[in-house]
ROKOL-830755 format. One record per residue (C-alpha): residue in one letter; x, y, z. Coordinates in steps of 0.5 Angstrom, whole numbers, plus 500, padded with zeros to 3 digits. Example, Ala and Ser with C-alpha at 12.3 -4.5 7.8 and 13.67 -1.06 7.14 Angstrom:
A525491516;S527498514;
//
This chain:
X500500500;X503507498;X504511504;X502519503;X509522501;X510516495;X502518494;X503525492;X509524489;X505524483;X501530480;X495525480;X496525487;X497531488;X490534485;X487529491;X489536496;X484540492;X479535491;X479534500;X479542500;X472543496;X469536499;X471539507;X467545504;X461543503;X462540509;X463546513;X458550509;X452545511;X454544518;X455551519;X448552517;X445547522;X448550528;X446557529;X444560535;X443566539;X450566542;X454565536;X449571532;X451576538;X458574538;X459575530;X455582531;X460584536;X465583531;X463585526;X462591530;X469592531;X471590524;X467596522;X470601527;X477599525;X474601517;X473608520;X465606519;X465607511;X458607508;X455604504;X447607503;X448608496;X451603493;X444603489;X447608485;X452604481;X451603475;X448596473;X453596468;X459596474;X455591478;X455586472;X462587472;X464586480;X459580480;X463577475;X469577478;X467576484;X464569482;X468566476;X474571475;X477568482;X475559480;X477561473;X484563476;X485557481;X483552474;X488556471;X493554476;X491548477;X492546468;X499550467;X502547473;X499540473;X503541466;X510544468;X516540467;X516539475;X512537480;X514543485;X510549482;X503544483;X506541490;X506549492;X500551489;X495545492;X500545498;X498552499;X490551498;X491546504;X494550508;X490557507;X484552508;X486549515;X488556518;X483560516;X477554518;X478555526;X476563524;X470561521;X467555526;X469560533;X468566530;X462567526;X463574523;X458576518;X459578510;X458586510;X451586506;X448581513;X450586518;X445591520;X448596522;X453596515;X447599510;X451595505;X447591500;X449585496;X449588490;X450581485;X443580487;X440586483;X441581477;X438576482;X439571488;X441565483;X449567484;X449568492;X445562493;X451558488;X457560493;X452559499;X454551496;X461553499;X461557503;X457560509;X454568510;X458567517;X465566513;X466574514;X473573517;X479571515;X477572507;X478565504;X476568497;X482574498;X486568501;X485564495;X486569489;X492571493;X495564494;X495563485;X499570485;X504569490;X505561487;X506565479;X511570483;X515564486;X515560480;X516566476;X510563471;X508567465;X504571465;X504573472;X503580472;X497580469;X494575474;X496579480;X491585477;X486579475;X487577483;X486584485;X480585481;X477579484;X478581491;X476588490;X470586487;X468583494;X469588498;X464593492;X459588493;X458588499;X461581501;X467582504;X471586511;X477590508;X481587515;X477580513;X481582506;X488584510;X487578513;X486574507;X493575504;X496574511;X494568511;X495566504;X503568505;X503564512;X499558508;X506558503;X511558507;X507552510;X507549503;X514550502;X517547508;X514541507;X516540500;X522541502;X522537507;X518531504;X521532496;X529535498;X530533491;X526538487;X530544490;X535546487;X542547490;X543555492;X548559488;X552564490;X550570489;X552574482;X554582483;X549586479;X550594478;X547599483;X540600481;X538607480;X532610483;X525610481;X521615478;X514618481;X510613480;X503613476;X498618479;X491614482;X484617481;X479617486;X475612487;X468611481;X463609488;X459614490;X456610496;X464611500;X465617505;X469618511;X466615518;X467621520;X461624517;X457619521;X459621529;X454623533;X456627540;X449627544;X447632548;X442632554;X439633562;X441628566;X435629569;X430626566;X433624559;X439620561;X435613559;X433616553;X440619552;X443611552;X437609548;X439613543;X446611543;X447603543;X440604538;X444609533;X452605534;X447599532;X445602525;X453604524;X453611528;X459612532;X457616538;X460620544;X455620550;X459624556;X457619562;X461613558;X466616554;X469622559;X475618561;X482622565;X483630564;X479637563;X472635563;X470642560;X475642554;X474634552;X466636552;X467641547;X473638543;X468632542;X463637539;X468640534;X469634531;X463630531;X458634525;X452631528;X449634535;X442630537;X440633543;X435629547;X429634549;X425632556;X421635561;X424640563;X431639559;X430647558;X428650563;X436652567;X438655559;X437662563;X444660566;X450662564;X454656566;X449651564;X452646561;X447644556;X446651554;X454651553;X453645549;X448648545;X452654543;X458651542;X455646537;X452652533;X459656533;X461650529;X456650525;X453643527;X447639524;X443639530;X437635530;X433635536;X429629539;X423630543;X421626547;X414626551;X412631555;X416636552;X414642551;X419649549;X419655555;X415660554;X419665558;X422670553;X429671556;X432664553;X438666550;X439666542;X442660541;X437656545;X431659543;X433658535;X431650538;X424652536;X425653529;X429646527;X425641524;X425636531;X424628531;X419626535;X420620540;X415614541;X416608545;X410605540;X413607534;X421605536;X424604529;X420609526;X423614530;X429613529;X429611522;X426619521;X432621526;X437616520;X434620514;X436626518;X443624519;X444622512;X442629509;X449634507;X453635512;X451643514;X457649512;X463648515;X463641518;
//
């Protein structure tokens, strides 16, 4: 009986390694599927919480407005550029004059499968478009759900972290580079394309990406010491280094555009600074915060985020830098503005000093004073188009409070 190393000594052999990985996904994507539950849900959700943190809390909401066209070209790379490129490898290198390029190639599949599948059992982080506090849509489904419900063969919505589709494509590229095989410059842009395009779609992390090509770089150095260590003789003896001329410095290098999406803008725009009486709407205030970070709204709310130094200064800084202002309005909230030292009233006019888009939330009970001695800056609160709160009508609430926050930024934000 043949033993594995005399096995995959063969070419023939050696397509059984990707053959063991596709049966293994299958697998995986049918076992993952029957063992959801609540707790690996919220652990997923709060992952990919912090996956969006680290992206600086890129939006998506307007990903409808790419064009058909270049949503037609992204599905495509995305669900056949990538397996045309492994087909392709698995053809030139079954044919090369060695074993060595094949033995890399499959040896690499192997090992970026085994480390990127303790992630996706113990840590179910969901692709972009299945978090709801994202605004992602996947965007294939708008030439229909045929194409997701493919992949979902071999893959599981909650196999958002490690990208093992940016750690395949990678695995072909460094492989072509290491053999130095023709063409290999053309199949890293078609393996860029193909990773870019998850990300565009909506499927995909851009840490799960970095990730993805970490582990296919770690998953070939693993290859290539086991063939090294099983098949010595395919590894030539190491020459003595030629000397070659000095080389000279590079040129600028080529100038690149600004990206053709619109539905991409800065996190920044999206943090929120909540402003409040504490008595009398702190609860509401919290509410307000885990209900807008949910939906993928950075906020700052004083009594959870004021740590060591002035407070005063950290206050005011916090609203120099947030362009939204959501001041919560309940019974009363108001009534001490007369003050000069207020803090609620300095907060007011700070944030209007800084030309903050200020959305009041008004909650039940809540009525303007009628005392005309509030200060300006307080009683011009009664001119802006306020959000009304109901506990009946929760998420209607706060989706009018969203459709707010989404409008342009206000002058000098």
């Amino acid at each position: 009986m043949r033993g594995p190393r005399e096995l995959l000594r063969t070419r023939e052999g050696l397509l059984l390694l990707p053959l063991a990985v596709v049966v293994a996904a299958l697998a995986q994507a049918q076992a993952e599927a029957a063992r959801w539950s609540p707790e690996t849900y919220a652990l997923g959700h709060r992952v990919a919480q912090a996956l969006q943190e680290l992206e600086g809390g890129l939006d998506f909401s307007g990903a409808e407005a790419v064009p058909s066209w270049m949503v037609a070209a992204l599905t495509g790379a995305y669900y056949l550029l990538q397996p045309a490129l492994l087909a392709w490898a698995l053809v030139v290198w079954f044919r090369a004059p060695t074993a060595r390029p094949l033995r890399l190639f499959v040896g690499s599949l192997v090992a970026a499968y085994a480390l990127a599948l303790p992630f996706h059992l113990l840590l179910p982080v969901p692709e972009r478009w299945a978090f709801p506090g994202s605004g992602a849509m996947l965007l294939s489904d708008q030439l229909g759900e045929g194409w997701i419900r493919a992949a979902r063969l071999w893959s599981s919505p909650d196999d958002g972290f490690p990208s093992l589709h940016a750690a395949l494509a990678a695995v072909v590229v460094i492989v072509a580079y290491a053999v130095r095989a023709r063409g290999r410059h053309v199949v890293l842009c078609l393996a860029l394309l193909a990773g870019a395009s998850s990300f565009f779609l909506g499927l995909t992390w851009l840490p799960g990406l970095v990730m993805g090509v970490a582990v296919a770089g770690l998953a070939f150095a693993l290859a290539t010491r086991w063939s090294r260590a099983w098949y010595p003789e395919e590894w030539p003896a190491p020459r003595a280094p030629v000397p070659v001329a000095e080389p000279q410095p590079a040129g600028p290098g080529p100038h690149w555009t600004d990206t053709a999406f619109p539905f991409l803008r800065p996190g920044r725009q999206r943090r929120v600074f909540i402003s409040y009486r504490r008595d009398g709407a702190s609860d509401l205030a919290r509410v307000v915060r885990m209900e807008l970070e949910r939906r993928g709204y950075p906020c700052f709310l004083d009594v959870d985020d004021v740590g060591a130094g002035r407070f005063d200064a950290r206050l005011l800084r916090e609203i120099e830098e947030a362009p939204n202002f959501v001041l919560v309005l309940a019974a009363g909230s108001l009534d001490r503005c007369r003050e000069p030292d207020d803090w609620l009233r300095r907060e007011i006019a700070h944030a209007v000093r800084n030309s903050r888009r200020i959305v009041p939330l008004v909650a039940e009970g809540f009525q303007f004073p009628a005392d005309a001695d509030l200060p300006p800056e307080v009683a011009r609160l009664a001119g802006l188009n306020a959000v009304v709160y109901s506990h009946a009508y929760f998420g209607a609430s706060f989706d009018r409070l969203e459709e707010f926050l989404r409008a342009p930024p206000p002058g000098g934000a």
